[in-house]
C-alpha positions, 0 to 999 in steps of 0.5 A: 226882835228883827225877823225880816229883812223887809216888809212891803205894805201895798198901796196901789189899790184904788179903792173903788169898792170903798168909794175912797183912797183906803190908805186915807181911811180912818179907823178909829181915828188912825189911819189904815197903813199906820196901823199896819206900819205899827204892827210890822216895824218891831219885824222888820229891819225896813218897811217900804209902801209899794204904789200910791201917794207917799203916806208914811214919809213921816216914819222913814218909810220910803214909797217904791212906785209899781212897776207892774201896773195894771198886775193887781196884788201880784205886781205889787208883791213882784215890785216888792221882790224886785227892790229887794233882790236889788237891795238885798239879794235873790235869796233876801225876804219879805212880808208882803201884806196890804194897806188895809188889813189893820189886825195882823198879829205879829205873832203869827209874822214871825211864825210864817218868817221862822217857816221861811228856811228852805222855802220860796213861799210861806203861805197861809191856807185857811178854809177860805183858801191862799191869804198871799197878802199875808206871806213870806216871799223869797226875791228868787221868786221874782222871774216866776211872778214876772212870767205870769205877769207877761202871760196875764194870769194873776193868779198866785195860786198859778204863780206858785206852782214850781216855786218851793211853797210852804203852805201853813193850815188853818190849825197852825195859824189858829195858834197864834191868831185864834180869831184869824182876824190877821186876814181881815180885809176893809174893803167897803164901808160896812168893813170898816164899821165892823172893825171899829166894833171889832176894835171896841170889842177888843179894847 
């Protein structure tokens, strides 16, 4: 069932801690994006990549370029709310995730999406603090996060504050993702052996 308008995968990153481009990294033999595309596409009525190379042409995913460089994660989730306040208005939504976070639970997508009524930001909260590459965002949030991008800060922990922010803990996400394997990030070689045998393990 379609509960988004949009989901945004970021793909801007360089990499450098991985020594490689992560949108070319394998898992298992698949790649990391296509793994992420897979979870997302049943959610979503469309699914855009923000930065870097054309990856996903091949799935009708098209490839918006960054328009904030140099912002981090925060430009790309801005870039990402501005083609949607464009295509689909400021009150329109989006998911916005990573390229190399290959265990979103869908379940635990569409919870945040359901949370989404009312709110400017649905965000997960776990011991470790925000995950906002793994949340709901309003394209009305788009001139807060310009604002701190003109003042430097990236932080989106700043960014949010005056937006209508939705903090789901760590108890609720546990129900859908016991694991909180969803907020798995490959950022290093040695990440990328430990989900393969996560992968293993699962399989």
């Amino acid at each position: 069932m379609t509960l988004l308008p949009c989901a945004a995968i970021l793909a801007g990153g360089r990499g450098r801690r991985m020594g490689a481009d992560k949108v070319l990294v394998t898992l298992e033999g698949t790649s990391l994006i296509e793994r992420v595309w897979a979870r997302l596409a049943p959610l979503a009525a469309r699914v855009i990549v923000v930065g870097g190379e054309p990856r996903l042409e091949h799935r009708g995913v098209e490839t918006i370029a960054d328009r904030y460089p140099g912002a981090d994660s925060l430009g790309g989730v801005a870039t990402a709310l501005a083609w949607v306040s464009e295509a689909i208005g400021a009150d329109g939504l989006v998911f916005c995730t990573a390229c190399d976070m290959p265990f979103l639970e869908p379940s635990l997508v569409a919870h945040l999406a359901e949370r989404a009524a009312h709110a400017d930001v649905v965000v997960p909260r776990t011991s470790a603090g925000y995950e906002p590459l793994c949340a709901v965002y309003r394209a009305a949030c788009l001139p807060a996060f310009e604002a701190a991008i003109r003042s430097g800060n990236l932080r989106f922990r700043d960014a949010y504050r005056g937006l209508r922010c939705r903090e789901v803990g760590e108890g609720e996400l546990r129900r859908f993702d016991p694991d909180l394997h969803s907020f798995v990030n490959i950022n290093r070689p040695a990440d990328l052996e430990a989900a393969a045998r996560l992968l293993r393990l699962a399989g």
